[in-house]
KEGU-989990 format. One line per 10 residues: number of its first residue (from 1); their letters; for each residue x, y, z of N, C-alpha, C, O. Coordinates in nm, 4 decimals, padded with zeros to 6 digits. Each point is the difference from the previous one (the first is absolute). Layout:
<rs>
NUM> A> X/Y/Z/X/Y/Z/X/Y/Z/X/Y/Z  ...
</rs>
This chain:
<rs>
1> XXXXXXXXXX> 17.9710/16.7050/09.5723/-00.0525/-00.0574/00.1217/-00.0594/-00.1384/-00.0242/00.0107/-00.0809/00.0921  -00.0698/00.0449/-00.2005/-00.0359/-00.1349/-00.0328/00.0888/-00.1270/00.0151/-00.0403/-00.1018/00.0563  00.1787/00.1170/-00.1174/00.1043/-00.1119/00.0718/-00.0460/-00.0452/00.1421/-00.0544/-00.1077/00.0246  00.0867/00.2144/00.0731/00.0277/-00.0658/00.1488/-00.2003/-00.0685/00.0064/-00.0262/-00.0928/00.0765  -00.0502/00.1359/-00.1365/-00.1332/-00.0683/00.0374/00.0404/-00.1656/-00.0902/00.0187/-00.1104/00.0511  -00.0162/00.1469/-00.1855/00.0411/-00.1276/-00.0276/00.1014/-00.1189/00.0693/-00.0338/-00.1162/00.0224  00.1782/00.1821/00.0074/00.0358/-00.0875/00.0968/-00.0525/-00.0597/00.1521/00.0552/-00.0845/00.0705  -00.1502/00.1409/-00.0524/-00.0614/-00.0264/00.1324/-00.0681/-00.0985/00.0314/-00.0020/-00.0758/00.0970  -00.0999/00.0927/-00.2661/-00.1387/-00.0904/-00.0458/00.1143/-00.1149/00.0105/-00.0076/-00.0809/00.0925  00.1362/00.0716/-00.2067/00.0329/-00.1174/-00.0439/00.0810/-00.1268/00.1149/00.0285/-00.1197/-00.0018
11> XXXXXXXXXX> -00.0161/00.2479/00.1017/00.1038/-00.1022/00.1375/-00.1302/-00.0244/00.0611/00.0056/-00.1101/00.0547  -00.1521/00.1784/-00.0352/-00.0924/-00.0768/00.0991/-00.0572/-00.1185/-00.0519/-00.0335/-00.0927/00.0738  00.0124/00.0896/-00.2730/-00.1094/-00.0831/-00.0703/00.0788/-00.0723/-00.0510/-00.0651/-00.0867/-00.0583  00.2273/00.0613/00.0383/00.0711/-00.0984/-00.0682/00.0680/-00.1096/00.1217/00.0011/-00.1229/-00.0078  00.0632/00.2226/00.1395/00.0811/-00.1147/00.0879/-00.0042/00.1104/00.1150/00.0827/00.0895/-00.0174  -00.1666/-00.0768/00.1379/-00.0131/00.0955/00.0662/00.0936/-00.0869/00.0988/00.0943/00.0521/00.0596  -00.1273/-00.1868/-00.0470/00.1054/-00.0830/00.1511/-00.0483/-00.1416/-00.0889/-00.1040/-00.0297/-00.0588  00.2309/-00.0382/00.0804/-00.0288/-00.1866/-00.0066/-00.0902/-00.0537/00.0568/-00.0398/-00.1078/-00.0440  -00.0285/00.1731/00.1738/-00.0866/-00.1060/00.1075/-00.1239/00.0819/-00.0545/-00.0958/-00.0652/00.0413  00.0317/00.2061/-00.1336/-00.0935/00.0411/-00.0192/-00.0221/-00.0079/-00.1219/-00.0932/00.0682/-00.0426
21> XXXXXXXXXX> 00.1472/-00.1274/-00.0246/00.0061/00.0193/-00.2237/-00.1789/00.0014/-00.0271/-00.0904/-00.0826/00.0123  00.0998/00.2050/-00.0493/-00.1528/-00.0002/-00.0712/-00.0208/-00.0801/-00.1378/00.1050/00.0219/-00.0604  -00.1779/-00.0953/-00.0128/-00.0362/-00.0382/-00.1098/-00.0171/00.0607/-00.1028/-00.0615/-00.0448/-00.0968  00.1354/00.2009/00.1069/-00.0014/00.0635/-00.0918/00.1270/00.0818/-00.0807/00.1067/-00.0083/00.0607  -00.1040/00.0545/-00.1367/00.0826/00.0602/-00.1019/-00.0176/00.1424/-00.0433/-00.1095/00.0226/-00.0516  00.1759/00.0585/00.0589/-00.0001/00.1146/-00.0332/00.1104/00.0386/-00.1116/00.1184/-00.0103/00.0319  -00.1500/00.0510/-00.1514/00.0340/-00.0276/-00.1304/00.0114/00.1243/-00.0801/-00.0835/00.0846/00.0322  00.1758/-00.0455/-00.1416/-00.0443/00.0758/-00.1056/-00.0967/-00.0513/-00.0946/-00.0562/-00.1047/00.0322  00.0258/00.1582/-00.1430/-00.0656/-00.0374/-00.0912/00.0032/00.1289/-00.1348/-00.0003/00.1135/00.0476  00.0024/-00.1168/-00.1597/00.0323/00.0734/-00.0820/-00.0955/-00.0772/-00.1494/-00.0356/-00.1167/-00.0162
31> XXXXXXXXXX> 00.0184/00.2332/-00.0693/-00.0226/-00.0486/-00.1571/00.1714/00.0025/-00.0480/00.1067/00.0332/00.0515  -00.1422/-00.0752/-00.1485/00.1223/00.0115/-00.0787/00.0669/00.1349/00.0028/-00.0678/00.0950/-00.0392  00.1851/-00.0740/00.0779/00.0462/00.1997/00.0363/-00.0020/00.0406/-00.1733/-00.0013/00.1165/-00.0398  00.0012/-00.2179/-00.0363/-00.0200/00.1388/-00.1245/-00.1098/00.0417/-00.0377/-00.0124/00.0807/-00.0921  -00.1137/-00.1458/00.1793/-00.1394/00.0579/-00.0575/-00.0367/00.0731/00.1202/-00.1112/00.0523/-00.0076  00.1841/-00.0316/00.1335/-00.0413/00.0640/00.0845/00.0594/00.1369/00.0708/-00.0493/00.0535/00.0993  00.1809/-00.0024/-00.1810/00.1017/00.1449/00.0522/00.0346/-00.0227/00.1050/00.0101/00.0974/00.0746  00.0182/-00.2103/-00.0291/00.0886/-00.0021/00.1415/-00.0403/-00.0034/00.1337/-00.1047/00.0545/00.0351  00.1856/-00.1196/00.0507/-00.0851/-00.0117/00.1496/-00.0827/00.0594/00.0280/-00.0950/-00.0570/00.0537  00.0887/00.2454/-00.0831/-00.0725/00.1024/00.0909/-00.1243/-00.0372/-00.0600/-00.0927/-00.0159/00.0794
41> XXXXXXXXXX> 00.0626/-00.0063/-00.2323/-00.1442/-00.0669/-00.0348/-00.0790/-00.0930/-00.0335/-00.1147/-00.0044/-00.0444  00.2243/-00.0995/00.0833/-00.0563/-00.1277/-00.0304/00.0460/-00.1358/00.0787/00.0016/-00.1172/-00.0375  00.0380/00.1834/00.1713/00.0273/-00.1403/00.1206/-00.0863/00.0024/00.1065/-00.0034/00.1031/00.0671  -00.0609/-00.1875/-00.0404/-00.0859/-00.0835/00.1000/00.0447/-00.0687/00.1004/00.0542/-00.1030/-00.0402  -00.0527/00.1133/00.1453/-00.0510/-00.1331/00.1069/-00.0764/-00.0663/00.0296/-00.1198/00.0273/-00.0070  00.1759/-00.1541/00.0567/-00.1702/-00.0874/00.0022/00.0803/-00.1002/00.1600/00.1089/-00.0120/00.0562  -00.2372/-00.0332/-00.0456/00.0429/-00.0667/00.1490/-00.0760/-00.1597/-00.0441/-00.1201/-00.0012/-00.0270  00.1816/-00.0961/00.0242/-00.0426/-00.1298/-00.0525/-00.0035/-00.0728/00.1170/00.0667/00.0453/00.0930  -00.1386/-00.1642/-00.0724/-00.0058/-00.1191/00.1263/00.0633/-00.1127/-00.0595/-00.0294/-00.0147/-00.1186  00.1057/-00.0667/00.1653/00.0363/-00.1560/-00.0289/-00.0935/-00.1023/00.0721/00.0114/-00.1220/00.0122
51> XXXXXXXXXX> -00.0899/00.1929/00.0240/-00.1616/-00.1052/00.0366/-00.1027/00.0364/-00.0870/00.0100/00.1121/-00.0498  -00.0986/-00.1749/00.0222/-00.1337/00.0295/-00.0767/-00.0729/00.0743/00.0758/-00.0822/00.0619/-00.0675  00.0737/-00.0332/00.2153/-00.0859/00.1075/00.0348/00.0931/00.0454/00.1455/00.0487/-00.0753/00.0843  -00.0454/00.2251/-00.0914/00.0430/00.0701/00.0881/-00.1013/00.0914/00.1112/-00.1060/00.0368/-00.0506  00.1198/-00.0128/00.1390/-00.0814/00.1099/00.0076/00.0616/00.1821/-00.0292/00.0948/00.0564/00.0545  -00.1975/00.0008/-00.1662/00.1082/00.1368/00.0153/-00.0081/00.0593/00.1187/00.0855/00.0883/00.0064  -00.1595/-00.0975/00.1063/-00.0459/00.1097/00.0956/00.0769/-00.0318/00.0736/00.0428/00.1000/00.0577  00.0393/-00.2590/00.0031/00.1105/-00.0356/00.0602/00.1005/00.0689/-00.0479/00.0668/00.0706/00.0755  -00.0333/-00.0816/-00.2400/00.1506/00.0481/-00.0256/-00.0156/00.1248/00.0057/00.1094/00.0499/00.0263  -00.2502/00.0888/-00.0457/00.0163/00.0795/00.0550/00.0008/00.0586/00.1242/00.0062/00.1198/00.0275
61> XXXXXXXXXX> -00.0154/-00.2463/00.0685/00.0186/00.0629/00.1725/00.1571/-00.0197/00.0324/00.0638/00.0424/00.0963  -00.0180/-00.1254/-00.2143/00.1751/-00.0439/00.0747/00.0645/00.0967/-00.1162/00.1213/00.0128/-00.0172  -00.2101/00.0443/-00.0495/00.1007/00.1147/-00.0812/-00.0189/00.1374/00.0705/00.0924/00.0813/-00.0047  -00.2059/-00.0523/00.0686/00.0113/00.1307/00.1154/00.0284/00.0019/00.1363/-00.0087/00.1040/00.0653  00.0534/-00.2475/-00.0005/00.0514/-00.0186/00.0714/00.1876/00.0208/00.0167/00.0816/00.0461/00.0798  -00.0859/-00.1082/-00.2012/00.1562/00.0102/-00.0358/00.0654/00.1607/-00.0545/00.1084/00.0371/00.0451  -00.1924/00.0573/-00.1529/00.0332/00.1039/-00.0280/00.0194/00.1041/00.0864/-00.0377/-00.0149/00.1163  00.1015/00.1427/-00.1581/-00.0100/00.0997/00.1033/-00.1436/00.0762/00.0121/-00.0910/00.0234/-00.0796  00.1125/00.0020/00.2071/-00.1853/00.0487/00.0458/00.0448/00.2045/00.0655/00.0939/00.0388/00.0695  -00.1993/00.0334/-00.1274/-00.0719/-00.0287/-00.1197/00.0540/-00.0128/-00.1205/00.1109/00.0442/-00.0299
71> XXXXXXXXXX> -00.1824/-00.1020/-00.0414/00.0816/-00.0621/-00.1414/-00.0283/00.1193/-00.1033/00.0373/00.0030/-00.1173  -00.1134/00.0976/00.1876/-00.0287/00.1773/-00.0807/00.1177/00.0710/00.0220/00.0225/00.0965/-00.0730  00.0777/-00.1346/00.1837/00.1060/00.0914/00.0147/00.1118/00.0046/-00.0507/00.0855/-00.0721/00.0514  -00.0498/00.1515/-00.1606/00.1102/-00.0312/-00.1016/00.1576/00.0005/00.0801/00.0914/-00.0530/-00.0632  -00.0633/00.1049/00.1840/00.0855/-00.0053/00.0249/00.0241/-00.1388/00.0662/00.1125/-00.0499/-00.0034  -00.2237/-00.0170/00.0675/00.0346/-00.1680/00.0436/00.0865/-00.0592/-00.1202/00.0938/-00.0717/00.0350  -00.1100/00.0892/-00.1553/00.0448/-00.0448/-00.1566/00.1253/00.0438/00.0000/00.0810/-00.0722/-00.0581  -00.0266/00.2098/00.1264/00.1520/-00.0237/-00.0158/00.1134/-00.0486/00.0372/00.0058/-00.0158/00.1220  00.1016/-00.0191/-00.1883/00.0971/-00.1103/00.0472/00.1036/00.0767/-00.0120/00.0296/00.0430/-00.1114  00.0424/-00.0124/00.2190/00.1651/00.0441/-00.0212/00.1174/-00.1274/-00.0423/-00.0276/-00.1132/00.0396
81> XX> 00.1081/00.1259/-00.0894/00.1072/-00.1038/-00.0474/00.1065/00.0284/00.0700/00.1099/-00.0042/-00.0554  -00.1216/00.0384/00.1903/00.1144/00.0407/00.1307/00.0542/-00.1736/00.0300/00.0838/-00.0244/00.0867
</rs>
């Protein structure tokens, strides 16, 4: 179930529309995979700004604006490939 959240974060916080581009980045991040056993224990996300100051409480009102509501309901998270 984590994919479809990750793809969600990454289409609202990387390029949600041309006329709305947030200043931000939504990213992997990792140690080196041989000191860490692999994605399941050692990959991160991080959300970066291309400005020196953002507000987070903005990018978190246009990230629960944009997600599915409630964002507790695991079935909003599923995606058929019909």
């Amino acid at each position: 179930m984590a994919w479809p959240v990750v793809q969600e974060l990454g289409f609202v916080l990387n390029n949600i529309s041309l006329s709305e581009k947030l200043p931000t980045v939504f990213m992997p991040v990792s140690p080196p995979p041989y000191l860490n056993g692999g994605p399941e224990e050692g990959l991160s996300w991080v959300i970066e700004s291309h400005i020196p100051y953002v507000d987070p409480e903005h990018i978190a009102q246009i990230i629960e604006e944009r997600l599915h509501s409630p964002v507790e309901d695991e079935q909003q998270w599923q995606f058929s490939e019909e």
